[in-house]
C-alpha positions in Angstrom: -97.1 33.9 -8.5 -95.4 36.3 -6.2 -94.3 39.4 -8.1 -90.1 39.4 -8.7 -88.7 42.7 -6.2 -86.8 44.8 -8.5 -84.6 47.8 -7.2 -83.6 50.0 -10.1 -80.6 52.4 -9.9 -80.6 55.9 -11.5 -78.6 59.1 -12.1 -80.9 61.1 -14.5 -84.2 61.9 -16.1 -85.8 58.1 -15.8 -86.7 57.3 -19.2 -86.1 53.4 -19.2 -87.0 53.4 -15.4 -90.7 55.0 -16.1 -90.8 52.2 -19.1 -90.1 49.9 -16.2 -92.8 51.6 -13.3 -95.4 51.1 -16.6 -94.8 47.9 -17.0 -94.7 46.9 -13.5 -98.4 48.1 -13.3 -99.8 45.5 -15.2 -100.4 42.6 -12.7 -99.3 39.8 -15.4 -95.7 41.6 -15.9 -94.1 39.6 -12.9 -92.1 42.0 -11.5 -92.5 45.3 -8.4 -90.2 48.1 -8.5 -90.1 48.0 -4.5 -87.2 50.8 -4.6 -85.4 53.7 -6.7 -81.9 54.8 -5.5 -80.2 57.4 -7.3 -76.2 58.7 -6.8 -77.5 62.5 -6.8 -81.0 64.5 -5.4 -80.8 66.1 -8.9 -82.1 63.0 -10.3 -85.1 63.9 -11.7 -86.1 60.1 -12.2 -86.7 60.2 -8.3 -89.8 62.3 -8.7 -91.7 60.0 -10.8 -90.9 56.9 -8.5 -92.5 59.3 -5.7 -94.8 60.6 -7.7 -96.6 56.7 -8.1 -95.4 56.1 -4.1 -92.1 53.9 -4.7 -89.9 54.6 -2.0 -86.8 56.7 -3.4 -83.1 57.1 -1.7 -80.1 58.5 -2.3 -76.1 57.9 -2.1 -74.1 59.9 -3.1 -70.4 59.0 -3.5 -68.9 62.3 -2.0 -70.8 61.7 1.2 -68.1 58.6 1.9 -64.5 59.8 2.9 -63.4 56.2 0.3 -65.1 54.7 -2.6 -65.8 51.9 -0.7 -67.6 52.9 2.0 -69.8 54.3 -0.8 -69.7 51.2 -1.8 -70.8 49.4 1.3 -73.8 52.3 1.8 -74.8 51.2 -1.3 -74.9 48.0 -0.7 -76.9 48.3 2.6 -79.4 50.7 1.0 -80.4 48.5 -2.0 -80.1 45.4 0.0 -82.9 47.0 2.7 -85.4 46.0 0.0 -84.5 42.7 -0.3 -84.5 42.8 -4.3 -84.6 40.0 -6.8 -83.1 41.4 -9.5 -81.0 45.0 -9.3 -81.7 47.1 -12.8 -79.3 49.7 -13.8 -81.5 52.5 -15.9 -78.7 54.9 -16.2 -76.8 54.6 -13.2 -73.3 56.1 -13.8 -71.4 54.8 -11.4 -69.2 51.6 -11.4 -70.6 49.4 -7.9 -67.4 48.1 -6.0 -66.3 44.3 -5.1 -69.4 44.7 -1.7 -72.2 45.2 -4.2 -71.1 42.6 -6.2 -70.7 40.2 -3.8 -74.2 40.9 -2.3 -76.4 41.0 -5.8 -73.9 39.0 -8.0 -75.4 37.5 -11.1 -78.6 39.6 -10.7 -77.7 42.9 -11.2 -78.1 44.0 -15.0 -77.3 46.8 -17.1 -78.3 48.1 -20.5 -75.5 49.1 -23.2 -76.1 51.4 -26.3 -73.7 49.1 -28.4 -74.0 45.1 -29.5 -71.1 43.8 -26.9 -68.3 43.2 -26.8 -68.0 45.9 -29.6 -67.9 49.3 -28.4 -68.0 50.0 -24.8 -67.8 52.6 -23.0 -69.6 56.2 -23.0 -69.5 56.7 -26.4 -70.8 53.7 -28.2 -73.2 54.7 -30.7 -70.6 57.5 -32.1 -67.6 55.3 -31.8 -70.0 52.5 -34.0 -70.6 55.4 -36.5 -67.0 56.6 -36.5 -65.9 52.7 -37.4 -68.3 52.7 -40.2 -70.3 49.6 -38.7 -74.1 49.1 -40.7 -75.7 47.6 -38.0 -75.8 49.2 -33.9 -77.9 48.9 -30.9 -78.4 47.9 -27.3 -77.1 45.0 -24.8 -78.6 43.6 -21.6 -76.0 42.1 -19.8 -75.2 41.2 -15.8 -72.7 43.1 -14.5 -69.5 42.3 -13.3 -66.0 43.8 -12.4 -65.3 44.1 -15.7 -66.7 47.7 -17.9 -69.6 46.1 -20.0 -67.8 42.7 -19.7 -70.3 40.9 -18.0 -72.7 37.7 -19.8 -75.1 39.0 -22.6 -78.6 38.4 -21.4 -80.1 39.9 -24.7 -79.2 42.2 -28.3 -81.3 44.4 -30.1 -80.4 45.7 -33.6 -80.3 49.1 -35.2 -79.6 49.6 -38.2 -77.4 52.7 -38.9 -78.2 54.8 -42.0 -76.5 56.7 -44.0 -77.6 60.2 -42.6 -77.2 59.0 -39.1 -75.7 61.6 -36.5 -74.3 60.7 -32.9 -77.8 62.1 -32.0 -80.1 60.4 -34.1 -78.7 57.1 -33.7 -78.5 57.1 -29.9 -82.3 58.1 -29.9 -83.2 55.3 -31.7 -80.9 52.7 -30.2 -82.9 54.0 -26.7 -86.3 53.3 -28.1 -85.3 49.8 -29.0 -82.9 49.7 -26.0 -86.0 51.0 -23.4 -88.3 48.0 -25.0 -85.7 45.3 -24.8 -85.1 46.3 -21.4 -88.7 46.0 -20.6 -89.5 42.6 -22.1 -86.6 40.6 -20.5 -86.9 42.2 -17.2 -90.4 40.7 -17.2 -89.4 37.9 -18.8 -86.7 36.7 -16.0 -89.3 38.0 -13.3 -91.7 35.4 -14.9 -89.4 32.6 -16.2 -86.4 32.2 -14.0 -83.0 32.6 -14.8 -79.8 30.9 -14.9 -76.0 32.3 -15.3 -74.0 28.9 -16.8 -70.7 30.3 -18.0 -70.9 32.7 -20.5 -74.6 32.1 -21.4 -77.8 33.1 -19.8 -80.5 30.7 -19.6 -84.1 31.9 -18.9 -86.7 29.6 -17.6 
C-alpha cells in the first residue's frame, strides 16, 4: 500500500512532530511526512525535518497585509504537497474559512484536555484549578470552531494530588505524543470516515 502524504504544521521545538518523522521511518507505519510548514523561521522543529531531508517552509502571518491572504498562502503552500491528512503538532495559529475548505475533514489537531472540557491555552491548569481527578489529551479534526471539531480519539491522565501546571502538562504530552502517533498511523492504514459527530476508522 501506498504510504498516506502527511503535511504537519508547526510553531516550536517539534516534539510530537519528531514522534511523527520516527514513526514515519518504519515502512509498516502507513504514512510519509512529505512536508513541515511552520508560521515562524524560529521554529526549531524545522531543523530536524531538514535535518532527515523533509522539505520545510515557512508563512508567516505578518508577511500578508490581511489574515486572509495568509490564509490563502497557507493554503497554497500545504496544498503543493498534495497531503492526505494535515497534522497540527503545535501549530498556533487558527487556519481561516480557505484552508478549511481545501483540507476539510482531514486536518487534525491534538488538545491537552479530554473535549469538550477545557479548551483553550490553558487546559491542564484550568482542569487542576476545577479540581477534576482525571486530565489528558484529544485528537480531534478541526473546524471553525476553537477545539470544537469531531473527537477522533482520548487519552487519560490521571491528576494526583501533588500535581503542578508543569507536571501535569508533561505527562499529558507523553501520553498526548503516543496517542497522536498511533492514530495517525492508524487512519494512514485503515481509512477514515467523518459521519456526524463520530469518526469511523477503517
Amino acid at each position: 500500500m501506498k504510504p498516506k502524504r502527511i503535511v504537519v504544521l508547526i510553531s516550536g521545538g517539534g516534539s510530537n512532530l519528531a514522534a511523527l518523522l520516527t514513526a514515519a521511518a518504519d515502512q509498516d507505519y502507513g504514512a510519509q511526512v512529505v512536508a513541515v510548514g511552520a508560521d515562524r523561521p524560529s521554529a526549531t522543529g524545522l531543523q530536524l525535518a531538514a535535518d532527515v531531508g523533509v522539505p520545510t517552509f515557512v508563512c508567516r502571518l505578518k508577511d500578508h497585509p490581511e489574515r486572509s491572504d495568509w490564509d490563502a498562502a497557507l493554503t497554497a503552500e500545504v496544498a503543493a504537497h498534495e497531503p492526505d491528512l494535515v497534522i497540527s503538532a503545535g501549530f498556533l495559529k487558527l487556519v481561516g474559512p480557505q484552508f478549511l475548505a481545501a483540507f476539510g475533514g482531514r486536518y487534525l489537531n491534538t488538545h491537552n484536555s479530554l473535549l469538550p472540557a477545557f479548551p483553550g491555552i490553558h487546559g491542564p491548569r484550568d482542569a487542576l484549578e476545577y479540581g477534576v481527578k482525571v486530565a489528558g489529551a484529544t485528537l480531534f479534526v478541526v473546524d471553525e470552531g476553537v477545539d470544537t471539531g469531531v473527537i477522533i480519539a482520548q487519552t487519560a491522565v490521571p491528576v494526583l494530588d501533588e500535581d503542578t501546571e508543569e507536571t501535569l502538562t508533561e505527562r499529558i504530552k507523553v501520553a498526548e505524543r503516543a496517542q497522536l502517533v498511533d492514530y495517525t498511523g492508524r487512519l494512514a492504514r485503515e481509512g477514515w470516515r467523518v459521519q456526524g459527530r463520530r469518526v469511523l476508522i477503517g
